[in-house]
N, C-alpha and C positions, 0 to 999 in steps of 0.2 A: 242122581244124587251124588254119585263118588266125584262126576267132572266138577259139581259144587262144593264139592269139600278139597277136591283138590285146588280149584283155582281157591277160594278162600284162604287155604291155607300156606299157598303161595304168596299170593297179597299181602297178607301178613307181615311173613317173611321178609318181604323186600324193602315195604314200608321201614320195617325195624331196620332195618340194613341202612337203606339211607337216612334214619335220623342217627343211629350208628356214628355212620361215618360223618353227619353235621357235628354231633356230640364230640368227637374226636377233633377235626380241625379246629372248634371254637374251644379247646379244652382249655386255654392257656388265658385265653380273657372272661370264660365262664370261673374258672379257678379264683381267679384275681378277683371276681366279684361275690361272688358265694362262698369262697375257699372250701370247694370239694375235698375229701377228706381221704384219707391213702387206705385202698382195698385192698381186702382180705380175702375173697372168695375168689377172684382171679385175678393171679400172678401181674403186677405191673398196669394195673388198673385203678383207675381214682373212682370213688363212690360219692352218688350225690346224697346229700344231708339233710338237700330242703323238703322233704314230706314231713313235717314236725311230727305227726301223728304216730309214725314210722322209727323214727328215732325216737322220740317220748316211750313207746311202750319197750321198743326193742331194749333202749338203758335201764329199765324199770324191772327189766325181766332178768335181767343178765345180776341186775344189783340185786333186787330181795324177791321179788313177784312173784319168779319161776320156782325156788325156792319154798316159799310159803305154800304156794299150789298144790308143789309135790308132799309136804307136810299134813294138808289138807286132809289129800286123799290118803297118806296113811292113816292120820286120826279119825277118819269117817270109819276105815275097816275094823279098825280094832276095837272104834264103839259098837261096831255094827254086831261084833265076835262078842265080846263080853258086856255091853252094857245097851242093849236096841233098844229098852223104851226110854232109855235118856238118851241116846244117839243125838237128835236134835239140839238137847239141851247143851252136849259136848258140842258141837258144831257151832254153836252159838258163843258160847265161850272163846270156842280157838278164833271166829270169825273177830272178834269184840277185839282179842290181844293183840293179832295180824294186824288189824288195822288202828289200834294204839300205837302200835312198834314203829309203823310207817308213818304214819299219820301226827303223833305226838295225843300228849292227853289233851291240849288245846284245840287240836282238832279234831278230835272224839268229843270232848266236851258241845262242840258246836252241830256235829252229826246229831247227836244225845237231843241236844236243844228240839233241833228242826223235827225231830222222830216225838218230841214229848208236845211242841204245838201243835203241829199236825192233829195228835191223838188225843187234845182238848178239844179240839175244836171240831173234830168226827163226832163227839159227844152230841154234839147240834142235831146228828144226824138231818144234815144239808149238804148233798151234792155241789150247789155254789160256791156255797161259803167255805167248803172244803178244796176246790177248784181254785177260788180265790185268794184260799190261806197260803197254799201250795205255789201258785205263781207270785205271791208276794217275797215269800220265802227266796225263791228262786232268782226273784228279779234283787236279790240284796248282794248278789254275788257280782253286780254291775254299779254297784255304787263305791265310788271311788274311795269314799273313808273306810268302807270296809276291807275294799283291798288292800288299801297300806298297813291296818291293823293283820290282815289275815299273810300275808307275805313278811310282817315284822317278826312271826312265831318261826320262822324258816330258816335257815342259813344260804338256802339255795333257788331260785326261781320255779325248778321241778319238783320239788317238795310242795310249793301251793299248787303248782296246776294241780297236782295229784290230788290235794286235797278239793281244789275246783272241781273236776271228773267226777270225784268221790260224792260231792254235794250234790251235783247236778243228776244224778243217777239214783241216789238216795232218795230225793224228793220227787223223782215219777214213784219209785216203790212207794213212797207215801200216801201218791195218789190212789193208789190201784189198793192201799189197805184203807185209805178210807170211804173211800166210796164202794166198796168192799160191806164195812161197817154201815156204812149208811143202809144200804140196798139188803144185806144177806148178813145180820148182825150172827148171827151164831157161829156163821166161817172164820168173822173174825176175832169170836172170842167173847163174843156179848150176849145178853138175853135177844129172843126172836124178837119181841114186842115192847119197842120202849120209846116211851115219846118225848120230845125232845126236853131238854131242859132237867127230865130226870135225874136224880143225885144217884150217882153207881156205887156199889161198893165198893170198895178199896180195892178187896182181893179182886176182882174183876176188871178192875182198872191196870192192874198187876200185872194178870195173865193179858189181857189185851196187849199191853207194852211189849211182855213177853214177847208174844207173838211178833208183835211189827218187827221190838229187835231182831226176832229170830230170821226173820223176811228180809230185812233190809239186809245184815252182816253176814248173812250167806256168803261165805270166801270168793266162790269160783265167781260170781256175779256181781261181785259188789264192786268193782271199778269202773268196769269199762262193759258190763252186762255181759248179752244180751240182754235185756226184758224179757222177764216171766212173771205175768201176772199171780197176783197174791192168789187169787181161787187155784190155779195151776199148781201154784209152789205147794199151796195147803193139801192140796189134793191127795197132791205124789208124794212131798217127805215123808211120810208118816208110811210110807210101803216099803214089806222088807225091801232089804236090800237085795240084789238077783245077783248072781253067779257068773263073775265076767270072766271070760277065756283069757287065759297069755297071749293069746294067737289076735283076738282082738284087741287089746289093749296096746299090742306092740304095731299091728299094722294100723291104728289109729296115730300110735306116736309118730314112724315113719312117713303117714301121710300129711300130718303137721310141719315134719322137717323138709318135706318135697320141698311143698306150697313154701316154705323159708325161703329155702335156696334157690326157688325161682323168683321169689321175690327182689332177694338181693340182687342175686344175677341182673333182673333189670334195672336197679339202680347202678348196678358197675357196667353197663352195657351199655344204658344209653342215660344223657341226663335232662330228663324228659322234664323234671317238677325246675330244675335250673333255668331252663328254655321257656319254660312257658310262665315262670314270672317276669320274663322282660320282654318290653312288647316288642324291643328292636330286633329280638333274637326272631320272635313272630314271624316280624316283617321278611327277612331273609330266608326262610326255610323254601326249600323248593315246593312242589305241589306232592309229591312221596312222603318225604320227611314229615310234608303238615301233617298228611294220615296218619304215619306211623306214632305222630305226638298224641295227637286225639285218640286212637286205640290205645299206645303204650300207658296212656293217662289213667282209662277206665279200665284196663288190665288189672293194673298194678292197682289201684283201687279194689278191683274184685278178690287180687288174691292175699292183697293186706287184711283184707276181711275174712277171709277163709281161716289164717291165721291167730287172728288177733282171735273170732268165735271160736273159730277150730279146738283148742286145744281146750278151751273154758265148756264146749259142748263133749267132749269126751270127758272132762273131770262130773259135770252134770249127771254123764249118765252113769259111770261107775255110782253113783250117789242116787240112782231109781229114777231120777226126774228125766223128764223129754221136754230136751232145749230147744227154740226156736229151729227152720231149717235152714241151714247153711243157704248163704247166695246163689245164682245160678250164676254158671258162666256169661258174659255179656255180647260174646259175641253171636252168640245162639238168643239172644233176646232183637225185639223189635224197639221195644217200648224202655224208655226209660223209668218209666213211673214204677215199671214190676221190677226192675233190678234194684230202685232206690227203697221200694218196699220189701225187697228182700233180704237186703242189708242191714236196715234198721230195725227191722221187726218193730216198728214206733206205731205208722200208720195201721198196722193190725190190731195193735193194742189198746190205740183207742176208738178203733173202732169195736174190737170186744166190749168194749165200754156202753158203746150206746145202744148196738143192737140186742145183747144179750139182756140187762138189766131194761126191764120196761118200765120202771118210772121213773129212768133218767131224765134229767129235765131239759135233755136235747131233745129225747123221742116223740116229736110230736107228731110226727108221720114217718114214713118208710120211704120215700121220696123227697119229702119238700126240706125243712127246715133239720130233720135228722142224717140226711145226706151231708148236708150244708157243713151242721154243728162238726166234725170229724177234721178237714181240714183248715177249720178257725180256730178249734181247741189247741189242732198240733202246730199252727203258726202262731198262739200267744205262749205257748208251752216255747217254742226254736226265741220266739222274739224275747223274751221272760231270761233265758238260760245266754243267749250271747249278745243281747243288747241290739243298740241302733249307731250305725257310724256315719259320718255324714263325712261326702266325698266334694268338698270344694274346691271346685279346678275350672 
C-alpha cells in the first residue's frame, strides 16, 4: 500500500510538472488569446481566469457574499441568545433583505413570483403538475425575451447571472416544498387530509408561504446551495442551537482557506481550463502533460467544490442543520458517477424523492420504472435549467 501511494503520488507530481512547464512556454500565446490575468498568490506568476464558476463566485465573495454570510451567522446567535422561538422568523427576514440588496427589488419580485406559483399550484396536491409547474418556471430562464427583459434590470452581466443561480436553485427548493405538500401536508404547513381543489384558509395559506419563504431565503443556501431537502431543513431549524467551540470554528475557517490557496495555486501554476478549451493546444501536449491536464481538471474541480460547499456547510452547522457531505477526493475514487454524486448532492435528492415518499408517481416498482424515473427527472430538471444548443459544424 505505501509503494501505491508513493508511486501515485509521484505521477502526480510529474504529470503537474510537465503541463507546468507546457503552461509556461505557451504563456505568451495562451495570454494573447484568453488574457490571463496578473497573480497574486505567487510572486511573477499570471493566473488563469477561464473557470467562470471560479471567478463568478470568487468576485461575488470578495464584493458582498462573504460579507453577508459573516452577517448571517452573527444574526442567527444573537437570535438564538435573546429571541429562539422567532430565530427562524429573524433569519428569514435578514435572508429576504441579503438578497434584495443583491438581487434588487425586481428580482425579489420575480423570486416572490416563482415561490407564490409554485404554492398555488401544490394546492392541487399533484406531484406532476407540481413537477411540471417547476420545470416550466425553470425552462423561462431560456427564453430569450426574458432574458433581455431580466439583464435590462442590471448594469452589469454578474448581477443577472447571480440572479440566474439564484432562480435556478430557488425552484428545486420549490420542488422539494411541494411535493413535500403534496405527500406529508402537515410538514409543510397544511391540514394532514385535504383533497384537492379544497378552498384553504387564508391564514394557512400564510403560514404555508411563511414556510416555503423561510426555506427557500435561508442565506447560507440560497445561491449556490448545496441542496437540502425541505423535510431536512424543517426537521433541524427548529433545534436549539448547540454550543460551537472557537477551536472548531476556527479550524473549519483555516481548512476553507487551505482548499483556497490551493485552489488558486493551481490556476497560477498551471493553465489547465486555458489549454483545454483550444483543441490545438490539445493536439500538442505531450502524453504527461495530457495526464496531468485531465487530473489537474478534476482536482481543481474537486477542490472548487470543497470551497464553494465548504464554507456554506460550516455556516449550516453553526445554525444546528447537517449540510450535505463534502465531496471525496477523486483521486481515491474509481467511478465517476460517485464523485459527480457527491458534488451535487442533486442525484440524492431526488432520489430521496422517490423512494422515500410511496405514492410518488414514479414509484411504481423498486426496480423497473422507479429506477428509471431518478435520472429522467434529473435530465429534464439539467435540460429545463440550461437549455439546448445546437453545434453546427
Amino acid at each position: 500500500m505505501t509503494a501505491y501511494w508513493i508511486l501515485s503520488f509521484s505521477s502526480h507530481l510529474y504529470s503537474f510538472y510537465q503541463l507546468h512547464r507546457f503552461s509556461k512556454e505557451h504563456e505568451v500565446s495562451l495570454d494573447r488569446e484568453v488574457q490571463l490575468e496578473r497573480g497574486f498568490l505567487i510572486w511573477g506568476f499570471k493566473k488563469d481566469p477561464t473557470d467562470f464558476e471560479w471567478s463568478f463566485w470568487n468576485e461575488w465573495a470578495w464584493q458582498s457574499l462573504l460579507w453577508s454570510l459573516i452577517g448571517h451567522a452573527v444574526v442567527s446567535r444573537l437570535a438564538a441568545f435573546f429571541l429562539p422561538q422567532f430565530r427562524l422568523a429573524v433569519l428569514t427576514v435578514y435572508g429576504i433583505l441579503s438578497a434584495g440588496w443583491l438581487l434588487g427589488v425586481r428580482g425579489l419580485t420575480l423570486l416572490m413570483l416563482h415561490l407564490s406559483i409554485s404554492l398555488v399550484v401544490a394546492q392541487l396536491r399533484s406531484p406532476i403538475l407540481s413537477w411540471f409547474c417547476s420545470l416550466l418556471l425553470l425552462s423561462t430562464l431560456n427564453v430569450t425575451a426574458f432574458q433581455d427583459l431580466q439583464r435590462g434590470w442590471y448594469t452589469s452581466e454578474d448581477q443577472y447571472y447571480l440572479l440566474l443561480f439564484s432562480t435556478a436553485v430557488c425552484t428545486l427548493r420549490c420542488i422539494s416544498f411541494s411535493l413535500e405538500l403534496c405527500w406529508c401536508p402537515r410538514k409543510a404547513g397544511g391540514p394532514n387530509h385535504c383533497p384537492p381543489l379544497e378552498v384553504q384558509g387564508l391564514k394557512t395559506l400564510i403560514f404555508q408561504f411563511y414556510k416555503l419563504t423561510a426555506y427557500c431565503f435561508y442565506h447560507p443556501l440560497f445561491y449556490n446551495g448545496p441542496i437540502v431537502t425541505y423535510r431536512d431543513f424543517s426537521e433541524q431549524i427548529d433545534r436549539p442551537v448547540c454550543k460551537v467551540s472557537v477551536v472548531y470554528v476556527l479550524s473549519g475557517i483555516l481548512r476553507v482557506c487551505v482548499w483556497w490557496c490551493l485552489a488558486e495555486f493551481m490556476i497560477h501554476f498551471m493553465y489547465m481550463h486555458a489549454i483545454q478549451s483550444n483543441e490545438t493546444y490539445l493536439e500538442m501536449l505531450p502524453p504527461w502533460a495530457l495526464g496531468g491536464l485531465a487530473l489537474a481538471l478534476v482536482q481543481f474541480f474537486y477542490v472548487k467544490y470543497l470551497v464553494l460547499f465548504g464554507v456554506v456547510s460550516l455556516l449550516v452547522r453553526l445554525d444546528g442543520l447537517e449540510p450535505p457531505k463534502l465531496p471525496r477526493c477523486v483521486s481515491i475514487m474509481y467511478s465517476f458517477t460517485g464523485m459527480w454524486r457527491d458534488i451535487t448532492a442533486f442525484t440524492d435528492f431526488l432520489r430521496s424523492f422517490v423512494l422515500y415518499h410511496s405514492n410518488s408517481p414514479f414509484s411504481i416498482s423498486s426496480t423497473g420504472w422507479s429506477s428509471l424515473a431518478v435520472p429522467v427527472v434529473a435530465f429534464l430538471y439539467c435540460f429545463a435549467q440550461v437549455g439546448i444548443e445546437w453545434d453546427m459544424r
